[in-house]
N, C-alpha and C positions, 0 to 999 in steps of 0.2 A: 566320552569325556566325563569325567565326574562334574558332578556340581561344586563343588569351592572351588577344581581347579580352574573351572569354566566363569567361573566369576571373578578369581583372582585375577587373571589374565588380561579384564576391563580394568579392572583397579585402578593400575600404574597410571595410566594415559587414558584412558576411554572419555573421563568428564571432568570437564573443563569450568569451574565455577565463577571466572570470568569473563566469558562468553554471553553475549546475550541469548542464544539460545537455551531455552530453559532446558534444565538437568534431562525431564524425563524424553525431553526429544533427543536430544542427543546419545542417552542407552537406547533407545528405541530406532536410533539410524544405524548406531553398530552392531544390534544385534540383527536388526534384518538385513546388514548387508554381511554377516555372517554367515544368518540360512541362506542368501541367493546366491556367494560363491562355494557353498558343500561345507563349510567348517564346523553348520551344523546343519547335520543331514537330517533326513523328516526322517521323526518316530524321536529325536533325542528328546530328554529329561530335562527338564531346565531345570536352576535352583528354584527354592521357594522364594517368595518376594521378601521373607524376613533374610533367609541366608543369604542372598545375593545383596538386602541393603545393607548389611553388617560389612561383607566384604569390598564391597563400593562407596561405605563411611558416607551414604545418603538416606535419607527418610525413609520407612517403606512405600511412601506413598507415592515416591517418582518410582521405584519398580512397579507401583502396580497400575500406575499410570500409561508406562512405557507398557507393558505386559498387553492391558487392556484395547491399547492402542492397536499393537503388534496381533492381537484374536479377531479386532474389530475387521482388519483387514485380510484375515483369514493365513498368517503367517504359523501362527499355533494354534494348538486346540488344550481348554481346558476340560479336566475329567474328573468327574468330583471325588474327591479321597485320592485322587492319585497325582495330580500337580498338571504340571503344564508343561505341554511335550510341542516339540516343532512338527508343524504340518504335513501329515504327508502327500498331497499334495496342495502342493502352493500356487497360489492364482494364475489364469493361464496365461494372463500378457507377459508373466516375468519367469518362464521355462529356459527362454533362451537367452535370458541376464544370467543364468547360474553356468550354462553350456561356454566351456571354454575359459573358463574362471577360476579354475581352481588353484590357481598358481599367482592371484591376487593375495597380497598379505594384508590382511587384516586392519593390521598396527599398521601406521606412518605408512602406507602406500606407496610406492614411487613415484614419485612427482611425473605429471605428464607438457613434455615442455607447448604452450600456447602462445599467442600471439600477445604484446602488451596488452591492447585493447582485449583479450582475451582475460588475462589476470585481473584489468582491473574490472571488469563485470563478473568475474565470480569471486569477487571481494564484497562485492555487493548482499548486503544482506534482506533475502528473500523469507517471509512469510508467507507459507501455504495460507490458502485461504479454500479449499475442497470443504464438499461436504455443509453442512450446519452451519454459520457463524461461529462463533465463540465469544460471548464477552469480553472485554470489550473491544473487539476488531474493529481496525476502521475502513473503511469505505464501501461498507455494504450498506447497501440502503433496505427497508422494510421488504422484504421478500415476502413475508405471509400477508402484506396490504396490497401488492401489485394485482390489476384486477386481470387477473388469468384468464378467464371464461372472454371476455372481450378480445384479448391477442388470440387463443385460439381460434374465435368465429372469423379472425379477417386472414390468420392463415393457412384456415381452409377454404376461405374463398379467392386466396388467392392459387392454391391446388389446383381448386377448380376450372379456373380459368386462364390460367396462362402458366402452363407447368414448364411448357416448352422455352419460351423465351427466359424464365427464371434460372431453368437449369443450363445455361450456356453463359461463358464468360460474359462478365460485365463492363462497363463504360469504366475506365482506373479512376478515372473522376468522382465515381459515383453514379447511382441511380438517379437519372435525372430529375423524376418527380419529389423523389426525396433531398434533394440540392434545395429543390423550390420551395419547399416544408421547411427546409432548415432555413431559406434566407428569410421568408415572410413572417417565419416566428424569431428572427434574432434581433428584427429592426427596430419595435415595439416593446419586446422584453427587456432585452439587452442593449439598446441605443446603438450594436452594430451596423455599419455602414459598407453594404456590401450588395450583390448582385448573385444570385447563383451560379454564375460562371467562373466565380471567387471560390466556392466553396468546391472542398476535397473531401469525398468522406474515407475514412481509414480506421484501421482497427482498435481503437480506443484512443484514449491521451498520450500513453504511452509511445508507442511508434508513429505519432504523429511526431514530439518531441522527437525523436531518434532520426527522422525524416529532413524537419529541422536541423539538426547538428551538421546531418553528412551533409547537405546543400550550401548551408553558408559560413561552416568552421573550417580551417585548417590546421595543420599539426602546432600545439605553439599558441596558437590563437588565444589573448583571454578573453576571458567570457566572465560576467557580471552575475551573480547568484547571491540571493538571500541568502542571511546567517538567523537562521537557520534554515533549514531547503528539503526539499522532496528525495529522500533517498533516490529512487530509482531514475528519475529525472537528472541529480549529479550524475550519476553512472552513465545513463547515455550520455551527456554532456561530455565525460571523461572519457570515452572509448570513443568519442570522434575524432580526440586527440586536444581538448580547449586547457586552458590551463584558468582556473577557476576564480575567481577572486572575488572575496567575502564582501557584502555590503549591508552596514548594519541595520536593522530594524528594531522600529521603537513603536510607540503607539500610533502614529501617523503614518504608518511601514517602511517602506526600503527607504531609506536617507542617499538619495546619489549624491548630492553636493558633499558627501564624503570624499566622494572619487573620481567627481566628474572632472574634474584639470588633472589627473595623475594616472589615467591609461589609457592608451590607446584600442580598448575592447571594441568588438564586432557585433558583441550582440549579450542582450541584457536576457537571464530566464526570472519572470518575474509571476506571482498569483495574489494581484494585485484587490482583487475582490474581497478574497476570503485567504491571505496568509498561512502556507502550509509549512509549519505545523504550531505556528502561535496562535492565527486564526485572527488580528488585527484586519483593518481595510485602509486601503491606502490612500490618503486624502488627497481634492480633488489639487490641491496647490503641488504635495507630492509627485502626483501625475503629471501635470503640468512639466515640471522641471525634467522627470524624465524624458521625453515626449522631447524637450527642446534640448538637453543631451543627446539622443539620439539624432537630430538631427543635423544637430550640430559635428557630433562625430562621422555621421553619416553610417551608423550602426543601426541594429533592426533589434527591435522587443522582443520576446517570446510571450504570450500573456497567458498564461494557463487561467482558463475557466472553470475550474473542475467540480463545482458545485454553488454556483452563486444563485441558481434557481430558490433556493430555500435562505431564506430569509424573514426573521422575525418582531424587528421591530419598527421594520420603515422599507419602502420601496426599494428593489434590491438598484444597487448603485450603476450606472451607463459602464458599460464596458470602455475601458484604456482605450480599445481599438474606434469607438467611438470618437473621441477626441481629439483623434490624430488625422492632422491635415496634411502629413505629406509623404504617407503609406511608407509609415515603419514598422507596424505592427504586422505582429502576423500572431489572430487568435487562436485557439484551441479550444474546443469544447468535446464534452463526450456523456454518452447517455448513460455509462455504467452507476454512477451514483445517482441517477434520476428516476431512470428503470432498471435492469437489471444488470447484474455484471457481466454475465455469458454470454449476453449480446454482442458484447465486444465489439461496437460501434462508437466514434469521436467521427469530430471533422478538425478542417483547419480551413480559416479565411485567411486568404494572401494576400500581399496587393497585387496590383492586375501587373507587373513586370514582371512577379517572380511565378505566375501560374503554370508556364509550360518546366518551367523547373521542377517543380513540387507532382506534377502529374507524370512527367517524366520517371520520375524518383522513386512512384508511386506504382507502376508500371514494374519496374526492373524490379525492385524489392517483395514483389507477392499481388500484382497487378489489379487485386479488386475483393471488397468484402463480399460475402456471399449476399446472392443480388435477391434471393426470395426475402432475409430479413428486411433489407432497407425496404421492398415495398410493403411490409406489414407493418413497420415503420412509420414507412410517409402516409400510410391510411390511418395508423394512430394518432397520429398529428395533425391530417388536417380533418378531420373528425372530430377532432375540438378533444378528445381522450386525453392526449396528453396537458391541456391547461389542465383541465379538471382532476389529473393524478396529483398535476404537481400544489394545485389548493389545499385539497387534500392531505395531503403530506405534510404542509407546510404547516395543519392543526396539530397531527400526529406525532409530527417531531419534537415541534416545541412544547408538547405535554414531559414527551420521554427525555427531553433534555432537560426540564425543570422536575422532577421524581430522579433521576440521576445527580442532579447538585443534591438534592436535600439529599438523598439515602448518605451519600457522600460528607458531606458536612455533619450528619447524625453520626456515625460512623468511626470517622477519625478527623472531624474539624479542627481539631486542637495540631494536625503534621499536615495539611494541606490548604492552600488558598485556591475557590476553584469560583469564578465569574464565569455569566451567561454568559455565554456566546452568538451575537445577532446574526449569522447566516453559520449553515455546512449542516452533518452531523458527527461532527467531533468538538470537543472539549482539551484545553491545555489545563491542566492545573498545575500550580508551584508546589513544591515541597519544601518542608523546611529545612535549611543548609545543612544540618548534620546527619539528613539523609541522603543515601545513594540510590537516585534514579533505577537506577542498571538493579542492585540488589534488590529494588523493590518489584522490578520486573519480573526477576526471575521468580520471588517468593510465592510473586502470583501468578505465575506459569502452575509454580506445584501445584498449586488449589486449585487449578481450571479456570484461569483470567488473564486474556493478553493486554498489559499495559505498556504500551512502547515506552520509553526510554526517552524523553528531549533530548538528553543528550548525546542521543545515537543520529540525530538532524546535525550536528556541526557538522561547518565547511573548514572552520582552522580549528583544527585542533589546539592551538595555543591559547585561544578565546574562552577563560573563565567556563567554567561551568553553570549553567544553569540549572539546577533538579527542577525533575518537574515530570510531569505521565499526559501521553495524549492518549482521549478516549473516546472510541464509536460509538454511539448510541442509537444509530439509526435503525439498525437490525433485530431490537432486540423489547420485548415488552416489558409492562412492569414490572411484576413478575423476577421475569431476566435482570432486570436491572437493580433491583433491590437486594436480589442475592448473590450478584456478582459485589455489589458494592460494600457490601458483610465480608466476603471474603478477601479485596483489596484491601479494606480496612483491618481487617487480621494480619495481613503481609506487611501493608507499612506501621503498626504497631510492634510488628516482629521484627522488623530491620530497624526499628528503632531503639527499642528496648538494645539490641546488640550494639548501638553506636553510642549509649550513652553509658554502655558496659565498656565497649573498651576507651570512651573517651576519659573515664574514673581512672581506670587500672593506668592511663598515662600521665594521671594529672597525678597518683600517687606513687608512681615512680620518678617523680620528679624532683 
């Protein structure tokens, strides 16, 4: 295939510029899904990164992004003086993705027909999170401060001594010892009000939620969600079959008495701590009224806790599920933004009627997290390691959060409004109205910066827009931070400059 015909061919259709995926992921998914079905066979020639971005009317710098991305992963090889040729051979997990494929078209695929519930979770829009961080990703916590040498000494002691019973299925409940770590640390921390025979442990926040939905939604059902809300968390909610309904949040958070006399919902999903993805905390009179809606309806909370450990200017606030005297709540918690994400351990507290439901559930769906982590786990924790991580952290962050507003505010203070934030590690900042969220994402996709989008968080779309960038800061040092926040600030000066360009050109056509 020559090279410009091989690049025209993307042209047409290949990149999508309003798309939140940034440019150079997008060439970088069509051309590796190119080499895996044969259309380009190992040893071909690609363009150069200047000719391919002439004929893709993009930067060079998203080809050589896309390029670099595509070597990193061993799909081509570059060769000096002579360009960059497709692999011949390509990694060996994806030999038999190419086997049988060759009669995949490229372009526009054939639609593969799925189930509802099927379309609306791969509507769902997923960020890789493999590999490194990236500036500014959210919900990675400090990975180079977690103290490694300690988790390995208790998981080889736990090798040592009970290989047998770790390597055989486990309790769907959970690891019993680790049940009792997690009740005697949620009582004290968190003001939770619970018993270990309460607690379920499961594989993050995630399919805790999704556990949730299939238990007490049916088709139809609504369901009460923050405006603005947890991407993936609406998606399970929405492939249970709930029909959603928006509840607004202010600086005191979710406002029920919006809604509380005008539906008949089942169950509220709320992150009443720490607000995702404004980052507000929901006052205790707020709580209150939900708590007596709920009971009143005779509907059940979700309360995601998903980072209220970290908290910096005052004692982190009683948990909702605290509060509540007549077991409507049903908590969530999960270690992935505490300690690590791979862990891929959460729990959930129920009230005591709905246990054999939720264990049942838990059971049929993938019946138990693997049982050697929780007891490395329940040894981290009652060993007193885990308060002492999360102290720890809780200096560390609120350093990297405060070097993060200032680089920010140095930067481009004059196109953003960005306030501390007293617990998580992410940050909402506002932009100013005549910028587009979404275009400032992508600008900083090109430069090597993921700034989500606020307005990629609406539940109605008919609801105003808000601009505005949520941003990780946990993962990443000064350093990191400082040069990520150079480069944001080049992106939203550049989608700036262009909105003030065509808001002239319409004020003089006028």
């Amino acid at each position: 295939m020559a090279k410009t015909s091989m690049a025209s061919s993307f042209a047409a259709v290949l990149l999508d510029e309003s798309s939140s995926v940034a440019l150079y992921r997008q060439l970088y998914d069509r051309l590796r899904e190119a080499i895996l079905i044969g259309q380009l066979p190992p040893g071909t020639h690609l363009p150069s990164t200047r000719e391919m971005a002439t004929e893709l009317k993009v930067s060079r710098h998203t080809v050589f992004n896309a390029f670099e991305l595509l070597q990193a992963e061993g799909y081509v090889e570059g060769q000096i003086g002579s360009g960059t040729f497709v692999a011949r051979t390509l990694p060996e997990e994806l030999l038999q993705a190419r086997a049988g494929s060759q009669n995949i078209s490229l372009v526009n695929p054939e639609a593969r027909p799925v189930s509802q519930r099927g379309k609306i979770i791969t509507r769902t829009q997923i960020i890789e999170r493999t590999g490194l961080p990236i500036p500014f990703m959210q919900g990675v916590p400090a990975l180079d401060e977690f103290p490694i040498a300690t988790w390995s000494r208790l998981v080889a002691k736990h090798w040592r001594q009970s290989p047998q019973e770790l390597l055989n299925y486990g309790r769907a409940d959970g690891y019993a010892p680790l049940r009792e770590a997690i009740a005697a640390y949620l009582g004290p921390s968190r003001g939770v009000q619970c018993n270990s025979d309460q607690i379920i442990v499961v594989s993050g926040a995630q399919q805790a939620i999704d556990l949730a939905a299939r238990i007490l939604i049916d088709d139809g059902d609504p369901l009460l969600v923050e405006e603005f809300c947890y991407g993936a968390a609406r998606a399970a909610l929405l492939s249970a079959g709930a029909r959603l309904v928006p509840v607004p949040v202010d600086e005191a958070g979710l406002n029920i008495s919006v809604v509380a006399d005008s539906t008949s919902a089942r169950l509220a999903y709320v992150t009443p701590s720490h607000q995702y993805p404004l980052g507000v905390t929901m006052s205790t009179s707020r709580r209150q009224a939900l708590l007596d809606w709920a009971n009143r309806a005779r509907a059940w909370i979700l309360e995601d806790d998903y980072d209220s450990e970290y908290r910096y200017t005052e004692r982190p606030l009683p948990a909702l599920q605290g509060m509540d005297r007549n077991g409507r709540v049903i908590y969530i918690g999960t270690f992935s933004k505490v300690l690590f994400p791979a862990l891929r351990l959460g729990f959930i507290v129920t009230p005591r009627d709905l246990v054999d439901a939720f264990v049942t559930a838990r059971a049929t769906l993938g019946w138990c997290s693997p049982t050697l982590d929780q007891a490395v786990l329940a040894d981290f924790i009652t060993q007193g390691h885990f308060i002492r991580h999360i102290r720890r952290m809780r200096t560390i962050y609120a350093e990297r959060q405060a070097v993060l507003i200032d680089a920010l505010e140095h930067e481009a203070g004059d196109l953003l409004e960005i306030k501390p934030a007293d617990a998580g590690i992410h940050v909402t900042c506002s932009l100013s109205n005549r910028i587009d969220d979404r275009a400032v994402s992508r600008e900083a996709a090109e430069l090597g910066v993921v700034a989500q989008p606020l307005s990629a968080f609406r539940v109605d779309e008919s609801v105003a827009v808000r601009s505005g960038l949520i941003l990780g800061y946990g993962a990443y040092n000064i350093r990191q931070i400082k040069e990520a926040a150079r480069k944001l600030g080049t992106a939203l000066k550049d989608v700036s400059r262009v909105a003030r360009t065509s808001a002239n050109r319409r004020r003089a056509s006028q």
